[in-house]
N, C-alpha and C positions, 0 to 999 in steps of 0.2 A: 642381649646386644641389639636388639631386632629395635626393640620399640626404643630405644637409644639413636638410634639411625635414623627411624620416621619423626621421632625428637628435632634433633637435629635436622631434620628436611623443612618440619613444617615452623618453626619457630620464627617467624622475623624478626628481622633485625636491620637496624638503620644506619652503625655506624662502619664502615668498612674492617677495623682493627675486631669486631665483634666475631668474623670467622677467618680472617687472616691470621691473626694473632692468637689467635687460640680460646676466645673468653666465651664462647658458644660450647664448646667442646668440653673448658672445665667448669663450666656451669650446671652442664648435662651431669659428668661425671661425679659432683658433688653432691647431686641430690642423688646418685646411684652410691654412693660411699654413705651418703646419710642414712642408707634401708640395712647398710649392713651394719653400720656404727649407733645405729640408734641411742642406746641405752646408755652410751657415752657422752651421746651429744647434745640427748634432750635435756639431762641439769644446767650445761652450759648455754642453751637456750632458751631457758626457762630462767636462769639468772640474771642474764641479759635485759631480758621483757622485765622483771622486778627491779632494774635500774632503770632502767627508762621510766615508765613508771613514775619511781619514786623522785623520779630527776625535774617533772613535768609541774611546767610554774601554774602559778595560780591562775592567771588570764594570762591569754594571750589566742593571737590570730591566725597566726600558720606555724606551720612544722617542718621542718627540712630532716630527714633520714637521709645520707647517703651510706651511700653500702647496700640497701636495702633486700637486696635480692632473691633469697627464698622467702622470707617473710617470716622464716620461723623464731626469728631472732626478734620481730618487731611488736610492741602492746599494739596492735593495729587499730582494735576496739577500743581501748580508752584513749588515743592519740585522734580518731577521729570523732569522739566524743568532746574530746575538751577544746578540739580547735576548727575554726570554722575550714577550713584549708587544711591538707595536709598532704605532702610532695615529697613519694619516693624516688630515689635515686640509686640508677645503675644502668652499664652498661650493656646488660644484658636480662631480659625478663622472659621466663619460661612460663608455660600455658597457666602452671597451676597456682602461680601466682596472680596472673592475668584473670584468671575467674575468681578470684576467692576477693580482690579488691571491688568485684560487681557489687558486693551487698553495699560498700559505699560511698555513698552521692560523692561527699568529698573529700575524696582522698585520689590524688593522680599520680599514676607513674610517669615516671622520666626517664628518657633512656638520654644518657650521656656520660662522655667523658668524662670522670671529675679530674683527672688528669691535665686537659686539655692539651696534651702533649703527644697523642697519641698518632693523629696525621699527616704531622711531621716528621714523628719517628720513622714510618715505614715511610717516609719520602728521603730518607735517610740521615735527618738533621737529630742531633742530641741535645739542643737545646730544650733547657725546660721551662716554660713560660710558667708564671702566676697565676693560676687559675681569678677567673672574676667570675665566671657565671653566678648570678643568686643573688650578689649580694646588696643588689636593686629591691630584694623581692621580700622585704617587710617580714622575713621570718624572726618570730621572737623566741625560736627553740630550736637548734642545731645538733644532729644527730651523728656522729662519724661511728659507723656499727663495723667493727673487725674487718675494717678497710685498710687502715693507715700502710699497714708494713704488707699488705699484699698488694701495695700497688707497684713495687719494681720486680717483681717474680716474673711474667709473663714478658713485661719488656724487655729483662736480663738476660730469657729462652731465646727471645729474637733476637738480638746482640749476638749471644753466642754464638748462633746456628751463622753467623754473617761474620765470625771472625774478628769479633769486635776487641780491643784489650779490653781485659778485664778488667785495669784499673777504670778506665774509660766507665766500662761499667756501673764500677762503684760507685763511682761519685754522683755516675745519672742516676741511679737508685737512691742515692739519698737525698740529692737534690727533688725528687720526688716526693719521697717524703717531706722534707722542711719545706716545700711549696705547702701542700699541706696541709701541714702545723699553721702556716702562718694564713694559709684561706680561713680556715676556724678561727682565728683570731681576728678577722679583718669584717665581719658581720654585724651591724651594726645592734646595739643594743638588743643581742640573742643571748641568751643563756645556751649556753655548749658543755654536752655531753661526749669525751670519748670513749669509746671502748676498744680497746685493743691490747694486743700482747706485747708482753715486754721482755720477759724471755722465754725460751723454749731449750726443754731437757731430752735428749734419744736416752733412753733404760732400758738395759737391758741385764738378763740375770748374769752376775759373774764380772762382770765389766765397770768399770767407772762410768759416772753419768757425765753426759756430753753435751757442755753447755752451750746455746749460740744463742746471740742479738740480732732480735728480728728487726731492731731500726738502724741495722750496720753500721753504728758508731752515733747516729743521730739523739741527740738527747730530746727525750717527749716530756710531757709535762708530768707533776709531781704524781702518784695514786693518791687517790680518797681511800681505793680500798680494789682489793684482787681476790681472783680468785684461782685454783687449778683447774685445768682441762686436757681431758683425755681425749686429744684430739688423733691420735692413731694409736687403736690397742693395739695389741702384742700379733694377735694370728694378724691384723692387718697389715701389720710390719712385716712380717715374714722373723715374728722373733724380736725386735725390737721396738718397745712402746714409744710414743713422740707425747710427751706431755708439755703444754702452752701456759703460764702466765699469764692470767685476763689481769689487763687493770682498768682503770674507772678514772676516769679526770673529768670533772666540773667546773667551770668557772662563768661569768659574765662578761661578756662585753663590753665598755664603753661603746656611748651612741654615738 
């Protein structure tokens, strides 16, 4: 718990919602679930890297990754091999990622919202604007890394804790989502890779398995191809495993 705390003290951060909101705190937490969950996590991030990868066009100029954030999910070394640019994205960047992108020249982290909704929120407004940031910025390969459906989790925490309906809720959670959807598609002449999940199973022994939709009624685009992940074993459930559906969407843009 100790070096989680001095974590958390010395880590900056620039966007307000980063330790109000909670994304400091389960960023920390995440790479402390990753030391326990390893052996779980690392095919699924090691699948991940072999999509990307395999996703990555023949020429082109920069790179845009959002989601980015441990790094363990990202081909870092052949992404700044094949493009003279390359710009990670997230809200939040912890130290050991911050050293490990020293080895190269060019590759920059970003810290920002891809939400863009997030300043508003905590000023209390539920609107959700269009995200634009980027899409000035000449990337010919777009990256959305197990981002999509974890973007209304944290804001839905603050909603609650504020009494918000819950339909209310809903609809900013999806409206989060289909912003989006629809930023990925709005990129001009990029080649877009998503990664994320499409459903998730609680199993547990004895019991029917217990389905839910992580894009809360939002339709994503079509899979190329999926795969499973044991993203909470059994003792880390307290007895119930959380298994995720990866899926994989590819397409191009019009310029």
């Amino acid at each position: 718990m100790l070096p989680e705390l001095f974590q958390y003290a010395l880590t900056p951060t620039r966007h307000p919602a980063a330790r109000r909101m909670g994304y400091l705190y389960e960023a920390i937490a995440l790479s402390a679930r990753y030391g326990r969950c390893r052996n779980q996590w690392d095919p699924h991030y090691a699948r991940c890297r072999e999509v990307i990868e395999a996703a990555l066009p023949e020429t082109g100029r920069r790179a845009l990754v959002l989601g980015a954030g441990t790094l363990r999910d990202v081909p870092l070394t052949a992404l700044s091999a094949r493009f003279e640019r390359v710009d990670l994205v997230d809200l939040v960047w912890l130290w050991p990622a911050r050293w490990r992108v020293r080895r190269h020249a060019n590759v920059r982290l970003v810290e920002h919202d891809v939400t863009e909704a997030l300043t508003a929120l905590m000023a209390g407004e539920l609107g959700v604007p269009q995200p634009r940031w980027g899409l000035d910025g000449g990337y010919d390969f777009v990256v959305s890394l197990n981002l999509a459906t974890q973007l209304p989790l944290l804001p839905a925490q603050w909603l609650l804790r504020r009494k918000v309906d819950e339909q209310a809720i809903d609809s900013y959670g999806r409206a989060l989502m289909q912003a989006h959807l629809d930023w990925l598609h709005a990129f001009p002449d990029a080649s877009v890779c998503l990664i994320a999940d499409r459903l998730i199973e609680t199993r547990a022994p004895g019991r029917p398995v217990e389905p839910v939709d992580p894009w809360w009624g939002v339709t994503p685009p079509p899979e190329d191809e999926h795969w499973w992940w044991e993203a909470v074993p059994r003792r880390e459930g307290r007895g119930e495993a959380r298994w995720h559906r990866v899926g994989v969407s590819q397409w191009h843009n019009l310029a």
